[in-house]
N, C-alpha and C positions, 0 to 999 in steps of 0.2 A: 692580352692587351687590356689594363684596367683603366678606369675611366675616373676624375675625381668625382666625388659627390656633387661638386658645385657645376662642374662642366656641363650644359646643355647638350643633350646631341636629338639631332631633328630625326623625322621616322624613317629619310634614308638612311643614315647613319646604323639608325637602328637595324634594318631589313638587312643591311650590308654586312653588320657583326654578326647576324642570327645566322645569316646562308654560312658566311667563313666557319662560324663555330660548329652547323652542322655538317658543312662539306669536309670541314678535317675528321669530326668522327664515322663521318661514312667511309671516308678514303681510311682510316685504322682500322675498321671492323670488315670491311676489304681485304687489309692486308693482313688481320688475324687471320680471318677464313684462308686464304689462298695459302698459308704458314701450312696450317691445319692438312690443307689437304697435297700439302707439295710434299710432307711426310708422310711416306709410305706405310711407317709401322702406325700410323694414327688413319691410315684410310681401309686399312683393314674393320677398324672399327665399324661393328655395324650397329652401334647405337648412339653415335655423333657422328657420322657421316650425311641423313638425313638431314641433321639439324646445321651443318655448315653447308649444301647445297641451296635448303632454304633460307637460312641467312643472305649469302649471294644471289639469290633468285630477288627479295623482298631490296635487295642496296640496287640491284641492276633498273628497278620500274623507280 
């Protein structure tokens, strides 16, 4: 959603666009990980399996 140059938006407005733009790349980076680990031949991997547990650990706090 872009906004004109001229448009005012007050600091809800703002708080409002920040949470939506960070709650959507949390909910992706969610649903890469969960991709990641729903593939079996990718959880075998023992050197990004670490790093997709803690990705999901660091989006769940």
């Amino acid at each position: 959603m872009r906004t004109a140059a001229s448009e005012y938006l007050n600091q809800t407005q703002i708080m409002s666009r920040l949470g939506a733009t960070f709650g959507a790349l949390i909910h992706e980076q969610v649903a890469a990980v969960r991709r990641f680990l729903d593939d079996e031949s990718n959880y075998d991997s023992s050197e990004l399996k670490p790093l997709a547990e803690l990705a999901i650990r660091l989006v769940e706090r």
